[in-house]
PAVEXMAR-493595 format. One record per residue: residue number from 0; residue in one letter; x, y, z of N, C-alpha, C in turn. Coordinates in nm, 3 decimals. Example, Ala and Ser with C-alpha at 12.3 -4.5 7.8 and 13.67 -1.06 7.14 Angstrom:
<nodes>
+-----+----+---------+---------+---------+---------+---------+---------+---------+---------+---------+
!   i ! aa !    n_c1 !    n_c2 !    n_c3 !   ca_c1 !   ca_c2 !   ca_c3 !    c_c1 !    c_c2 !    c_c3 !
+-----+----+---------+---------+---------+---------+---------+---------+---------+---------+---------+
!   0 !  A !   1.319 !  -0.569 !   0.780 !   1.230 !  -0.450 !   0.780 !   1.320 !  -0.330 !   0.780 !
!   1 !  S !   1.285 !  -0.225 !   0.708 !   1.367 !  -0.106 !   0.714 !   1.290 !   0.003 !   0.787 !
+-----+----+---------+---------+---------+---------+---------+---------+---------+---------+---------+
</nodes>
This chain:
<nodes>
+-----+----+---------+---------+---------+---------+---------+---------+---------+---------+---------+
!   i ! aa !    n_c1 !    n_c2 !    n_c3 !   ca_c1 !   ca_c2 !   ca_c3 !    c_c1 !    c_c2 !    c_c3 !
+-----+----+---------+---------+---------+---------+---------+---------+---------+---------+---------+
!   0 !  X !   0.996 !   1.896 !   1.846 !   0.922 !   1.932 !   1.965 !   0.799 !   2.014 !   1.928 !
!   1 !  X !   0.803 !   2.068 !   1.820 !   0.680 !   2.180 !   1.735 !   0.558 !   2.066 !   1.775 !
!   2 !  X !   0.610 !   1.942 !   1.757 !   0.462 !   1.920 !   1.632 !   0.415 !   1.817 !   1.796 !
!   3 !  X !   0.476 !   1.791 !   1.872 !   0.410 !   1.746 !   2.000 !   0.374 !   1.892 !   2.047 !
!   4 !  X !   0.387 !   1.990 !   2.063 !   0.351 !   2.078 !   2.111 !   0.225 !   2.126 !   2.037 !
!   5 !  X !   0.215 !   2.119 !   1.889 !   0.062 !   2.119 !   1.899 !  -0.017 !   2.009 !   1.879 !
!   6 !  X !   0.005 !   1.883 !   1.926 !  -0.062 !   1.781 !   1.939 !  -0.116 !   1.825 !   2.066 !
!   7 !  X !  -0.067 !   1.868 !   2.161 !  -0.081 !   1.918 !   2.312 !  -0.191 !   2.043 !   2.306 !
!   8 !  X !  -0.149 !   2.109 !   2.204 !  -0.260 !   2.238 !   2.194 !  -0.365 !   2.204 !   2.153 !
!   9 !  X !  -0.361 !   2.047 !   2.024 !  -0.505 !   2.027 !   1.988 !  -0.583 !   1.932 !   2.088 !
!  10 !  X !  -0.503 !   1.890 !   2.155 !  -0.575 !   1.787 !   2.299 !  -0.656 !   1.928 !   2.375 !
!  11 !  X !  -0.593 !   1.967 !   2.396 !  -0.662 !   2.103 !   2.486 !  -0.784 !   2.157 !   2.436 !
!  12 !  X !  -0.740 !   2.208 !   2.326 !  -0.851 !   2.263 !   2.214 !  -0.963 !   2.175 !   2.235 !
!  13 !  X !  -0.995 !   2.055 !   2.204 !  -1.028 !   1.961 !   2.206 !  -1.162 !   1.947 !   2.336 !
!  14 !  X !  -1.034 !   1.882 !   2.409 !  -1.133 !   1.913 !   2.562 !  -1.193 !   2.054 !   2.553 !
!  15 !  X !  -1.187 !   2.156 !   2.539 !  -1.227 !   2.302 !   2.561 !  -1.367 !   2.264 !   2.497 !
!  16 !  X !  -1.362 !   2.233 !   2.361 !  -1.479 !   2.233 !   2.302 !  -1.516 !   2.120 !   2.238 !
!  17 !  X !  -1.587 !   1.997 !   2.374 !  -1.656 !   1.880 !   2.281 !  -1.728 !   1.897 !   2.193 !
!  18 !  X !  -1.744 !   1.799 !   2.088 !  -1.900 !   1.791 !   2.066 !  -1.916 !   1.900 !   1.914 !
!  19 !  X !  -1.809 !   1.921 !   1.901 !  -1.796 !   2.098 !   1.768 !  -1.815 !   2.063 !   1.642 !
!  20 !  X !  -1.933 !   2.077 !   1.599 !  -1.940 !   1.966 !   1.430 !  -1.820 !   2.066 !   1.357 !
!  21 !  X !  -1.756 !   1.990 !   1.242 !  -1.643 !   2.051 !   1.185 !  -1.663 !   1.976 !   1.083 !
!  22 !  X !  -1.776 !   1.996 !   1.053 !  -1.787 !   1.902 !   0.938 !  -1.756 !   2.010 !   0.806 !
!  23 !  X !  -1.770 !   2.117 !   0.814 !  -1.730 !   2.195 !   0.685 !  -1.591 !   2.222 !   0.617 !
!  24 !  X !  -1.485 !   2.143 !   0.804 !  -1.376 !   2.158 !   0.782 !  -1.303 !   2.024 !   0.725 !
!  25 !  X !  -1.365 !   1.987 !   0.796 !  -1.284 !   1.783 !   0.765 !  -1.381 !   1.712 !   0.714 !
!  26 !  X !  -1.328 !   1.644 !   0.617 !  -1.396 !   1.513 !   0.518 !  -1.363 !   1.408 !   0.578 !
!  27 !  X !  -1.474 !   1.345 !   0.523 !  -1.431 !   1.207 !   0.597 !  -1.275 !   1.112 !   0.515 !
!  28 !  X !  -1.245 !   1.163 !   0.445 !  -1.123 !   1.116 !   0.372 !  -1.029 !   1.215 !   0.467 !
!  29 !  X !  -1.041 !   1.308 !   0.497 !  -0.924 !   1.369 !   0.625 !  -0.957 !   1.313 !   0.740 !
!  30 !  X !  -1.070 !   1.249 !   0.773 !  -1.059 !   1.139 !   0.913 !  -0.989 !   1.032 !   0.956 !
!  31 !  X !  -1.009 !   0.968 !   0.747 !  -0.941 !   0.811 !   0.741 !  -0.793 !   0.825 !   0.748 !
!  32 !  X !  -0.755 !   0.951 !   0.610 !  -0.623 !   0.965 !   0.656 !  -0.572 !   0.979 !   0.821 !
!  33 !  X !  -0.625 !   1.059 !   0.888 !  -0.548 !   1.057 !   0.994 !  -0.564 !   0.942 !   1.080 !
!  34 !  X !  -0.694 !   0.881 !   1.081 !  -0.665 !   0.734 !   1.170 !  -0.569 !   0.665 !   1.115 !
!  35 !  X !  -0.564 !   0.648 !   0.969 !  -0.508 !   0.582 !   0.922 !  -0.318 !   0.557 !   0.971 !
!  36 !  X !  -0.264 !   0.716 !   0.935 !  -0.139 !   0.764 !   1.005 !  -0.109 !   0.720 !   1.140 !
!  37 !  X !  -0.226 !   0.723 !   1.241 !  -0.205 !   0.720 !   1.380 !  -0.219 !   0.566 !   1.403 !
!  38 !  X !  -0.286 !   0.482 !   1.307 !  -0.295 !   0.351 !   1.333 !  -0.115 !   0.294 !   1.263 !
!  39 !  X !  -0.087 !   0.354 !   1.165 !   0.060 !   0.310 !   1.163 !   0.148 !   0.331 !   1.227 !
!  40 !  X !   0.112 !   0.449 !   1.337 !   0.242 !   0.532 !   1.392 !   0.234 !   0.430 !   1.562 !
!  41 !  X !   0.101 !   0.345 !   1.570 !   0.121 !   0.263 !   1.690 !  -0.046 !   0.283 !   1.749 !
!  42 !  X !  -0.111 !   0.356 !   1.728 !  -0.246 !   0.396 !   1.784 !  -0.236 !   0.504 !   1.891 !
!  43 !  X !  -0.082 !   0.532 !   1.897 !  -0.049 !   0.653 !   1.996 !   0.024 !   0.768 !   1.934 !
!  44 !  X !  -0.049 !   0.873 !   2.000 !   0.071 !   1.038 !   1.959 !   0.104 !   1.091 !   2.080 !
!  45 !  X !   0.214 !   1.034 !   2.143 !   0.269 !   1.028 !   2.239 !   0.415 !   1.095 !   2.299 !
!  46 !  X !   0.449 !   1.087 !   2.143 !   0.613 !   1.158 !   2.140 !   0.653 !   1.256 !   2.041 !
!  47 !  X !   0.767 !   1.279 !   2.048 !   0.795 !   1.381 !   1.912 !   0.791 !   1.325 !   1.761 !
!  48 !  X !   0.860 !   1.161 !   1.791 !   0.878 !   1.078 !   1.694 !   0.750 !   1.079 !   1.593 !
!  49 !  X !   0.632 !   1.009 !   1.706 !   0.531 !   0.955 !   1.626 !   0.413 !   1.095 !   1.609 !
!  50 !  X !   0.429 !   1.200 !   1.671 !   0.370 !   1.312 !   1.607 !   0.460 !   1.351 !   1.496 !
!  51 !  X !   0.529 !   1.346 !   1.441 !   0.607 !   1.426 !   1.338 !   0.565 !   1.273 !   1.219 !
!  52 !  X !   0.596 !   1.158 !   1.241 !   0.521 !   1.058 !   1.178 !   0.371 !   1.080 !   1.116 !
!  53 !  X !   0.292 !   1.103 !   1.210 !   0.119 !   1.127 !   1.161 !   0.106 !   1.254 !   1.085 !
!  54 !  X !   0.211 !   1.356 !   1.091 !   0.190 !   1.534 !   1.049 !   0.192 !   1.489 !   0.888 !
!  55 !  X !   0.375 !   1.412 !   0.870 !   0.410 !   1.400 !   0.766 !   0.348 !   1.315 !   0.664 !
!  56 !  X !   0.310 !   1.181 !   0.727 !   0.177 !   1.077 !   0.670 !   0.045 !   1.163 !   0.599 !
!  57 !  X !   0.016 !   1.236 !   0.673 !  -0.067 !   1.299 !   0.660 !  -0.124 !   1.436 !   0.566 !
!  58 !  X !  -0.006 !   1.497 !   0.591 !   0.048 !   1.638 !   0.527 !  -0.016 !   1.741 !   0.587 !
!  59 !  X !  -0.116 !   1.716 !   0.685 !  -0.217 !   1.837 !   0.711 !  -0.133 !   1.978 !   0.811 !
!  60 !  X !  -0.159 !   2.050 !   0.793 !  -0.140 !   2.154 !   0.865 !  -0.175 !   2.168 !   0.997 !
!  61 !  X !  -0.147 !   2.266 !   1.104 !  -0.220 !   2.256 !   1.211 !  -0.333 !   2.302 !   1.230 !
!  62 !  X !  -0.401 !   2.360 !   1.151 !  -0.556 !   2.406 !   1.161 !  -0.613 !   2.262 !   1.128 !
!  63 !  X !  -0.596 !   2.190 !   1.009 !  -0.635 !   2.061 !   1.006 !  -0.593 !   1.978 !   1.094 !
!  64 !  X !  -0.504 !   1.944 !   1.150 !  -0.481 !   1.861 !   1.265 !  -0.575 !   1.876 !   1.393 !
!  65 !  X !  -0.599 !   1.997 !   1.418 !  -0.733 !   2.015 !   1.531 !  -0.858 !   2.029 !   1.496 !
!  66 !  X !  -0.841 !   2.049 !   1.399 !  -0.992 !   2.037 !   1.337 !  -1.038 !   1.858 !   1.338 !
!  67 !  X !  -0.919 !   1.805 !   1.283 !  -0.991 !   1.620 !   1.330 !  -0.975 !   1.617 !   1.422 !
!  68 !  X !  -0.850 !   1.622 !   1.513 !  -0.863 !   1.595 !   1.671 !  -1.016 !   1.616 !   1.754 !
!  69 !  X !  -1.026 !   1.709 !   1.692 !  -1.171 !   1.800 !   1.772 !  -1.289 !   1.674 !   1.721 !
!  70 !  X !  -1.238 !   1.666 !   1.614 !  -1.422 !   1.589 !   1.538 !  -1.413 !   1.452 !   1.603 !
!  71 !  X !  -1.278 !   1.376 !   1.536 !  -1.256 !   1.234 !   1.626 !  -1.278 !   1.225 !   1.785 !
!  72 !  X !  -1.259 !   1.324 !   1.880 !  -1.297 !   1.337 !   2.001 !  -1.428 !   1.361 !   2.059 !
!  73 !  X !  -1.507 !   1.458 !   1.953 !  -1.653 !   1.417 !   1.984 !  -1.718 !   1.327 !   1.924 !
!  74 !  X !  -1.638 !   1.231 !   1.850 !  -1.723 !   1.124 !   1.798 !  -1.638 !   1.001 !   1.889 !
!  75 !  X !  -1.615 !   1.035 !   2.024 !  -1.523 !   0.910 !   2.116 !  -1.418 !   0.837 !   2.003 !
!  76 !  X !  -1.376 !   0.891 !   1.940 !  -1.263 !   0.815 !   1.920 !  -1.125 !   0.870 !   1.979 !
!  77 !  X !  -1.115 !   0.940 !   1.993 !  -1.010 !   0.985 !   2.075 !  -0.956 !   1.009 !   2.264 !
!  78 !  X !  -0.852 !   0.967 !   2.312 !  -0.882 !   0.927 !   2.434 !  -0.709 !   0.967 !   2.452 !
!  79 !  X !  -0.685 !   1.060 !   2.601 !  -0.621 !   1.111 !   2.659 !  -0.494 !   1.016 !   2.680 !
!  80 !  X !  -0.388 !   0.948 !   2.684 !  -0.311 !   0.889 !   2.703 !  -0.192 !   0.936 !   2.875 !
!  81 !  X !  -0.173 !   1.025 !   2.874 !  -0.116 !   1.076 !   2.963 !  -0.132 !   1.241 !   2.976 !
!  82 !  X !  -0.066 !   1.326 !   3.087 !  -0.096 !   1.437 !   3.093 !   0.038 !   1.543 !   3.012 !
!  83 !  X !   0.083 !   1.494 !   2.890 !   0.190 !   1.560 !   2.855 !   0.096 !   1.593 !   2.737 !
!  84 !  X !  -0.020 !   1.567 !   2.672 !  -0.061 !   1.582 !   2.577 !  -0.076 !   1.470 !   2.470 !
!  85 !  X !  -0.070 !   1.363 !   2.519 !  -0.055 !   1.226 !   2.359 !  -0.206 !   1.186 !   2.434 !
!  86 !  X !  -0.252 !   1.170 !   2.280 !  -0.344 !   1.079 !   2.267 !  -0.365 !   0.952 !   2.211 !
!  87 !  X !  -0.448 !   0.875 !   2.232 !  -0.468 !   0.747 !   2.130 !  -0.564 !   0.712 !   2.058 !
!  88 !  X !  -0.578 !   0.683 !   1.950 !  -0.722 !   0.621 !   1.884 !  -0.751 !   0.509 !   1.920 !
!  89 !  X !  -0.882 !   0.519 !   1.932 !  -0.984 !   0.430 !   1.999 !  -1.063 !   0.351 !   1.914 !
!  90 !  X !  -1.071 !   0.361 !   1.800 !  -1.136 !   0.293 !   1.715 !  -1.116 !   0.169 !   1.544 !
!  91 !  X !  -1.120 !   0.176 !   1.519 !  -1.069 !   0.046 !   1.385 !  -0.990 !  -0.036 !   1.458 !
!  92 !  X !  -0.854 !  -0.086 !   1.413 !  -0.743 !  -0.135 !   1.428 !  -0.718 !  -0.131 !   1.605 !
!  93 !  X !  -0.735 !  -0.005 !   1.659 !  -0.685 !   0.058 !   1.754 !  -0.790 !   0.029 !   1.883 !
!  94 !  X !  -0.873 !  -0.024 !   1.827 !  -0.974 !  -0.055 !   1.937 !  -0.987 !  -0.149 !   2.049 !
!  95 !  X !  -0.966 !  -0.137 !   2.193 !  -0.903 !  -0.193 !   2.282 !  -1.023 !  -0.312 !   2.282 !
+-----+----+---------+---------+---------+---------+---------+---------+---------+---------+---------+
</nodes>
């Protein structure tokens, strides 16, 4: 339940502050990884399952986890799924 709960905090975060270059924080190799994770885990972080899936794929911490959330969201790839906090990627593979 941790790791949907800060998937939920970084959705928030997120919305709070579009647009936030974070480029000093995230590489673009911490972008791919995480699309990458979220494109295996279904193109959704929706549950406990598939957030604990993308954390572990991934390895990042939660400062890194909102730090891409934040960057992928002002670069529209990221998009609200429901109001519990899951999001979905919007782009590569995942692109409607």
């Amino acid at each position: 339940m941790k790791t949907l709960n800060v998937l939920k905090t970084l959705t928030l975060c997120a919305v709070m502050t579009p647009g936030v270059a974070l480029a000093d924080t995230v590489s673009t190799a911490d972008l791919d990884a995480f699309r990458s994770a979220v494109t295996a885990a279904g193109c959704m972080v929706n549950s406990e399952a598939t957030a604990a899936a993308v954390e572990s794929a991934t390895g990042f911490d939660e400062a890194k986890l909102e730090a891409i959330v934040t960057e992928l969201r002002g670069m529209g790839e990221i998009a609200d799924v429901d109001e519990d906090g899951g999001i979905q990627l919007t782009s590569g593979e995942c692109a409607n």
